[in-house]
N, C-alpha and C positions, 0 to 999 in steps of 0.2 A: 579576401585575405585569409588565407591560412592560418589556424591556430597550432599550437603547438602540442594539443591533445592531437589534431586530424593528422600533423608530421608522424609521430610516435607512430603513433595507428597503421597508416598507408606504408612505412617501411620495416614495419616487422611482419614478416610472413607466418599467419596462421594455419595450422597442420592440418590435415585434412579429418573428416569429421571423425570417420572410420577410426583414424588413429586415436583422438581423444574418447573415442566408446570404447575399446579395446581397455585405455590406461583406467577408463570407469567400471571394469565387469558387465559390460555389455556384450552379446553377442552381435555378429553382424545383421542375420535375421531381426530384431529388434530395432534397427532403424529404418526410418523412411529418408532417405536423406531427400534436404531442399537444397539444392548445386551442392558443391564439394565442401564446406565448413559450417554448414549447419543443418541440423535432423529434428526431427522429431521421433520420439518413442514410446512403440506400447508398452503401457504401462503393467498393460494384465498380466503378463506370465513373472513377473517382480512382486503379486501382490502375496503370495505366499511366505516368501521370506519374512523371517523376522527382522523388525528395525534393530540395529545395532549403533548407530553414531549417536555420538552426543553429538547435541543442538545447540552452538549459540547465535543465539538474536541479537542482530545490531539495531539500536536506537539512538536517539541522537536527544541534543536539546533542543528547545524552539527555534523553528528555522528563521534564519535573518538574509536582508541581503548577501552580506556581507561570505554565506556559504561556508557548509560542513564540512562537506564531502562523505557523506554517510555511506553512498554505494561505493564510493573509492572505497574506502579503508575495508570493505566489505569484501570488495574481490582482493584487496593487498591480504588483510588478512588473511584468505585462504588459500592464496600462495604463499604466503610465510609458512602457515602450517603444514603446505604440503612440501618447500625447503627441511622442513625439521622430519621429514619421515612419515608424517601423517596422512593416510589416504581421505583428502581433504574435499569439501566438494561443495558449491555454493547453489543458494535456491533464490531465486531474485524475482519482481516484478519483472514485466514488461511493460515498457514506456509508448503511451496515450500522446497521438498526436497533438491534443488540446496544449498540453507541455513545451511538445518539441517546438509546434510555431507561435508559443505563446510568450510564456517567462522565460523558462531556464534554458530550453536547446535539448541537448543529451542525455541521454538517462543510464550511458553505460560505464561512468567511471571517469576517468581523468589520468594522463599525463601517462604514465608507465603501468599504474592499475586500472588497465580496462578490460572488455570485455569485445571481443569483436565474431561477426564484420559486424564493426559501426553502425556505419550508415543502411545495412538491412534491416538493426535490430530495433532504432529510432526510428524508423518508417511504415513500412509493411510487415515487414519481418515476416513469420509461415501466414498473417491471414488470421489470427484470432480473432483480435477486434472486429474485425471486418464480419468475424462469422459471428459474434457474440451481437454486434449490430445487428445483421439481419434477424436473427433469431428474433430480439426485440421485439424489431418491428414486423414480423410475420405476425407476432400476437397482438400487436398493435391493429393488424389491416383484418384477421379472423375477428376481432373485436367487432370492429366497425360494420366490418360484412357483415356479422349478424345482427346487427340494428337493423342494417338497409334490408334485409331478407329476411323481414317478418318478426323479426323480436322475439324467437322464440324462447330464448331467456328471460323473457322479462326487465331486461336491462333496464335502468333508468339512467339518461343521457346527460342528465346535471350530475351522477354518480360516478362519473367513468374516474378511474382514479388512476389507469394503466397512462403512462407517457412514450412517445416515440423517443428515439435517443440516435447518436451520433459521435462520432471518437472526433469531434470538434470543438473548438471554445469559439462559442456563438450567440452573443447575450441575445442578437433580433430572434431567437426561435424561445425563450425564456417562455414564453405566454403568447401563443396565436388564438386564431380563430380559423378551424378547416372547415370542409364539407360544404361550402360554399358552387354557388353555381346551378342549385335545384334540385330536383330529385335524382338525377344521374346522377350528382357528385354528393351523395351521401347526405346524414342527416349535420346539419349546421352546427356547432358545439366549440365551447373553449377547448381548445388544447394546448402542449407544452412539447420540448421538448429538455432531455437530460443528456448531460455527457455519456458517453458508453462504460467511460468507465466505475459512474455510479447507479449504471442501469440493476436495474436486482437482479439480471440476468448474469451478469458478471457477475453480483455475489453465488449466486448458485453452484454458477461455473467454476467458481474458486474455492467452494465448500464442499460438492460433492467429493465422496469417495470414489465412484465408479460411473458407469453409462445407466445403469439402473437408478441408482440413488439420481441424479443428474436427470432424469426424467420424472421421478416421483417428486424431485422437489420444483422442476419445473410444473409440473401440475398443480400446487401447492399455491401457486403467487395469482392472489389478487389483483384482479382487475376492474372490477363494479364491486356496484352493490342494485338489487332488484329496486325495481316499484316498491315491493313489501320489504326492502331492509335486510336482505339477504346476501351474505355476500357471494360473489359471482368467480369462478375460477379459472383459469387456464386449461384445468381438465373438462371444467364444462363448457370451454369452446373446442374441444376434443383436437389442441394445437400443440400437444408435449410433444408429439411423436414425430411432427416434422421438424420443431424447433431442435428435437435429442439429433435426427438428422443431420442439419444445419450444423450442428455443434461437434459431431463425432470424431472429425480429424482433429479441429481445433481443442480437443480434449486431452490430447496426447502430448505429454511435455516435449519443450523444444530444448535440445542440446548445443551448446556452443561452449567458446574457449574462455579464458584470459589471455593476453597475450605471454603468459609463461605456457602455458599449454595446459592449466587448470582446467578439471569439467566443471560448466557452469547448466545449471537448468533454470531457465526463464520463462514463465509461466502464470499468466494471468494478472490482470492490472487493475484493481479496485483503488482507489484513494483513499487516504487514512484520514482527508477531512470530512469526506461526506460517508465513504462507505469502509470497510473494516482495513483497507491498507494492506495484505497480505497476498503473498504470490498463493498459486493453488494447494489444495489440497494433498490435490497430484502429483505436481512434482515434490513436495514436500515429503509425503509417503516414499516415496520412488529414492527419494535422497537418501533418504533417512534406513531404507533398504542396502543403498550400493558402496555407501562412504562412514569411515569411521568417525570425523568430524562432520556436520553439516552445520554451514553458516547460510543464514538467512537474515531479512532484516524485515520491520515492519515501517511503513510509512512514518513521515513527519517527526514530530517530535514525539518522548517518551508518553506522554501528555494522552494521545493520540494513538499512535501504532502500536506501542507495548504494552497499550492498555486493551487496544481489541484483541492483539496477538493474545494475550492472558486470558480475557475472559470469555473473549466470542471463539477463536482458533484451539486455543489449547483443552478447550472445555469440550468442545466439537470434535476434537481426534485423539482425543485421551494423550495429549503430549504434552513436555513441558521443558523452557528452554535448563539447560545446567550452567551455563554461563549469559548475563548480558554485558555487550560492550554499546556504551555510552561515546557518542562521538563527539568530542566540542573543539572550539577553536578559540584560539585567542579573540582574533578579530569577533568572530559573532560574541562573547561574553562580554566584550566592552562596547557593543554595541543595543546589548540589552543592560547595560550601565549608563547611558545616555548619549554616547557620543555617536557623532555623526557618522554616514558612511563614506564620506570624504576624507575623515582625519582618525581611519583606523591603522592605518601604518605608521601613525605617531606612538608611540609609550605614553599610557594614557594610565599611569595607578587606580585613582579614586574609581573612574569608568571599569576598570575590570574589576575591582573590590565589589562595585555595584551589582554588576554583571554575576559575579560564580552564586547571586542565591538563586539565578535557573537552575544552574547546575548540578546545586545541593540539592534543590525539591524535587529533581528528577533522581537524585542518588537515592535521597530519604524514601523515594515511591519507591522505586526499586528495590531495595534492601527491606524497608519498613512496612511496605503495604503487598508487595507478594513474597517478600522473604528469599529473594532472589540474589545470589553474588553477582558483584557488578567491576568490569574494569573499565577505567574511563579512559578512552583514545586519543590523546592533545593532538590534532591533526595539526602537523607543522606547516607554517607562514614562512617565507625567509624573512618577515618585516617584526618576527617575535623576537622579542629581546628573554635574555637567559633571566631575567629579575621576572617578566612574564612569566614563563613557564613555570619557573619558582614557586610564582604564588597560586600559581592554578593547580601543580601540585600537592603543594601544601594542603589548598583547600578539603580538594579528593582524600587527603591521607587524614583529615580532623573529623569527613564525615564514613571513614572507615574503608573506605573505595581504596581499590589498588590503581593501579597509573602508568599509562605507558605513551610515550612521543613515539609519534609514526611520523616516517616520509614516505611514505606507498606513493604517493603522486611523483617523485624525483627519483624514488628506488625503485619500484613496485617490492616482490616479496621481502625485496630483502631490509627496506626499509620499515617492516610489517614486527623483524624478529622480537624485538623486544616484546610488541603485543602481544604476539603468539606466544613468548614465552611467559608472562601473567596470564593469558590463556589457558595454558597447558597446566598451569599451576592449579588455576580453579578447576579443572579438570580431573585432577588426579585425586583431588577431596572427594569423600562424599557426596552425589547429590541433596540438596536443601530442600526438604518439601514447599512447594509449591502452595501459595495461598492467594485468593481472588478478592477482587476490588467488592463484592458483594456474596451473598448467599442468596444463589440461583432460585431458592423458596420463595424472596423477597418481593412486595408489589413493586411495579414497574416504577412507580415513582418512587419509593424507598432505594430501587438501582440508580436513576439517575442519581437521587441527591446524594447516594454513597461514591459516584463515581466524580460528583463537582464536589465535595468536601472533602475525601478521602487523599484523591487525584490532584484536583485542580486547585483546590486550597479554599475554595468558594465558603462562604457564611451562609447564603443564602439561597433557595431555588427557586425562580420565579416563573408560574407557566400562567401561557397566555389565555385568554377567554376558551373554553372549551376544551385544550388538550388534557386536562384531569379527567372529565368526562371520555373522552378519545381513548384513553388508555384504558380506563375501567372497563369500556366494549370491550377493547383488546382482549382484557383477559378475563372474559366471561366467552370471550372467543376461543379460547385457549392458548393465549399469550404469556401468562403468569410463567411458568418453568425457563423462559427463556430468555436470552441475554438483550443488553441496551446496547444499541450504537448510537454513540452519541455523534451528530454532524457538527463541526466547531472550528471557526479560524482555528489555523496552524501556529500561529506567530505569537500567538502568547496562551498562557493556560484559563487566562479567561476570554468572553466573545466577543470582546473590545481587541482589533490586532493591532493596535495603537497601543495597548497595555503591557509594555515587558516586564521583564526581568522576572519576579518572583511577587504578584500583587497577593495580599491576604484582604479578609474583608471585604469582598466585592460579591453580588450577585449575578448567579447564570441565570437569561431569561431563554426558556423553550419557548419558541410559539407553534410547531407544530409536531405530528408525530405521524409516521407511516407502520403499518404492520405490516411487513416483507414475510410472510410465511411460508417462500419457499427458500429465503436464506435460511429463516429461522430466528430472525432476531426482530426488534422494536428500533425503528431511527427515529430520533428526537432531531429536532435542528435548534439549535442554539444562534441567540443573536441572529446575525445576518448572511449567516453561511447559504449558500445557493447550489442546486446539482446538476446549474450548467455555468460554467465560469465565464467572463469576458476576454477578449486580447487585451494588452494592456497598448499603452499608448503608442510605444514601438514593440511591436510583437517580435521575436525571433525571427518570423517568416521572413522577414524586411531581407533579414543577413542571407539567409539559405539560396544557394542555386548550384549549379552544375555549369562544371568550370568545359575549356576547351577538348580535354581528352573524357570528357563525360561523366567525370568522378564529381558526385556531390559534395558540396562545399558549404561551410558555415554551420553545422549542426552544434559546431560547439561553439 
């Protein structure tokens, strides 16, 4: 059955790609087009330019069933702003099959604010993933080959800490056992595998600046450790240079539309639960060169995406947003108030009264912890009653927040204007110095606990047998200067995702820590967060096929 996103989508006709580079100051030579509505571009002859757009970052509160719409409002809003005269231009992930046939379906928007073509962009789309997987696992099989062929690194095979990964949600590969079969098939050893999208490869991919940087920090990322305790690299399996290979098209931002005929650049897919949430470097640069506005957004909730976007992203390319837009809903507040997802199209007071202290301790971070202006986005329900919105405004305007109801899903831009016009307001102020969730000097556990007390509201940090130790290596490693990612359920700010609304008093437990030294950062995992997810019990995939005239169906 057809939904009413897929209707929209299939009968508005998207312009050809040419003509949306043109309306972006692109020249023709600068694209590679992939069929006629979607390219890719080099980035290099743009890196000269000076950035001139302000930046703003969309964040949302903790995600609920019950849904945001955080990339809606994302593309509504930068068609609003490019309705009001502003050479507007959006920076977006790209959406991980793990997603599309798992929970949610789509990753490109909703109703009137989307992004298309669709069903290219949720699937293959140019081949990233796919080249950012093999890359993986190139260093994955160079690894292993040089155990089998004499060990000249010294590798120790209980050490191997490198994972194979996969743009899958596939709990049976969490923890295998390969190399089985004898001495042909390698030496015997645990292995795992991880999503693609929180391979370190993709963080890299989505950090570097260029092909150079993109290969020195491939060389960078551990993979063992010796016999004697050493750690082991990617340069010392002499595998950056086919991995930089492997990766060099898929480097180059991909160009697409909205269906108003907005330029959107989509590019690069990390998670903002396990890995830093943020589209690339790349196109972000590239944006931030060709358009006077650029909106982007970071995964998940504030909690999470605006938290790496702050201190891992903005610390990394010396940027910093001028505006955040907070996206919430009636429905998801009262359902982080206790009601159920059954009886959220009821007018439920006391449940949404519950519900807005997410929405404050995502303002109060915002405002109070990077000193950031913030507008909150009521994405409109038709099942909200006007005493709702009321008091969810109310709320935003006691904890200093400005406030605007979107319809981008029923209108697209135009239902966007009011945002865009508290937008443009924050805009015309001053920018606000920028302040981080920690001091980059700080020991690595001094960042977590400033990032679970600061952030999440946490009393307490509790790490498990050994990672105090873990991280002290780290940074006798030379880990110290550099930032935390923390891996954390989505769903609430603490590692219980059974925990809503706004808990205080609770303990974060870490039980493990990774040093990714060629992102550049330290991941912690909290609670029970994992970096390859399951399907859930009806996966998406169930819906999705390809109807009689061949056209994909079910993605939403």
């Amino acid at each position: 059955m057809r939904s009413v996103d897929l209707d929209i989508a299939r009968r508005t006709p998207l312009k050809p790609i040419a003509q949306i580079a043109a309306h972006a100051g692109l020249p023709p030579e600068s694209l590679i087009p992939y069929g006629l509505r979607k390219a890719k571009i080099n980035p290099a002859p743009f890196n000269e330019l000076p950035r001139k757009a302000r930046l703003v970052l969309v964040t949302a509160i903790n995600p609920t069933p019950a849904g945001e719409g955080k990339t809606t409002v994302s593309i509504g809003l930068t068609d609003a702003l490019r309705r009001a005269g502003l050479n507007s231009m959006a920076a977006l992930r790209e959406p991980s099959l793990g997603p599309v046939f798992g929970v949610k379906g789509g990753a490109t928007g909703g109703g009137w604010a989307q992004v298309g073509p669709m069903a290219d962009i949720n699937l293959h789309f140019t081949g990233d993933l796919h080249a950012v997987t093999a890359a993986n696992n190139l260093l994955a099989a160079m690894l292993d080959n040089s155990i089998s062929q004499g060990n000249p690194l010294n590798i120790d095979p209980r050490q191997v800490s490198w994972r194979r990964c996969m743009d899958m949600n596939d709990r049976q590969l969490r923890r295998v056992v390969d190399g089985l079969g004898g001495k042909s098939g390698g030496l015997a050893r645990e292995d795992g595998f991880d999503i693609t999208a929180a391979s370190e490869v993709m963080a890299v991919f989505c950090l570097a600046r260029d092909l150079i940087d993109l290969k020195s920090r491939l060389s960078r990322i551990e993979v063992a450790r010796s016999f004697d305790g050493k750690p082991v690299t990617c340069g010392d399996l002499k595998a950056a240079g086919a991995m930089t290979a492997l990766l060099r098209d898929a480097f180059m931002p991909n160009l697409v539309q909205t269906l108003e005929g907005s330029p959107v650049l989509i590019h690069g897919g990390p998670f903002a639960n396990i890995a830093h949430g943020c589209n690339s470097a790349a196109a972000t640069e590239l944006g931030l060169r060709l358009s006077d506005v650029l909106v982007t957004e970071a995964g998940f909730g504030a909690d999470l995406g605006a938290e790496k976007f702050i201190d891992i992203k903005c610390r990394s390319l010396g940027i910093q947003p001028d505006c955040v837009v907070l996206v919430a809903t009636v429905r998801a507040l009262k359902y982080h108030g206790g009601a159920s997802k059954e009886s959220l199209g009821a007018e439920d007071p006391p449940a949404l009264q519950n519900g807005l202290a997410n929405l404050e301790r995502h303002v109060r971070n915002i405002t109070l912890v990077w000193g950031l202006p913030v507008v909150v986005a009521v994405n409109r329900f038709p099942t909200d009653t006007g005493a709702e919105l009321e008091a969810v405004e109310a709320a935003c305007r006691n904890v200093g927040a400005r406030v605007a109801r979107t319809e981008v899903w029923a209108r697209g831009g135009a239902g966007g204007e009011s945002l865009a016009s508290e937008v443009m307001s924050v805009l015309a102020e001053p920018p606000k110095p920028l302040s981080f969730t920690y001091n980059i000097d700080e020991t690595l556990v001094n960042k977590v606990e400033s990032i679970a007390k600061r952030v999440y509201g946490a009393s307490e940090v509790r790490f498990a047998s050994g990672v105090k130790t873990a991280l002290r290596r780290m940074e006798r490693e030379g880990a110290r200067p550099l930032p935390v990612c923390v891996a954390k359920t989505q769903y609430s700010f603490t590692d219980d995702p059974s925990s809503l609304g706004a808990p205080d008093d609770f303990i974060l437990t870490i039980r493990e820590a990774r040093y990714s030294r060629g992102a550049g950062f330290v991941v912690v995992f909290a609670g029970e967060i994992i970096a390859m997810p399951g399907l859930p019990k009806v996966p998406a995939a169930e819906g999705i096929d390809v109807d009689e005239s061949g056209e994909i169906v079910g993605i939403f």
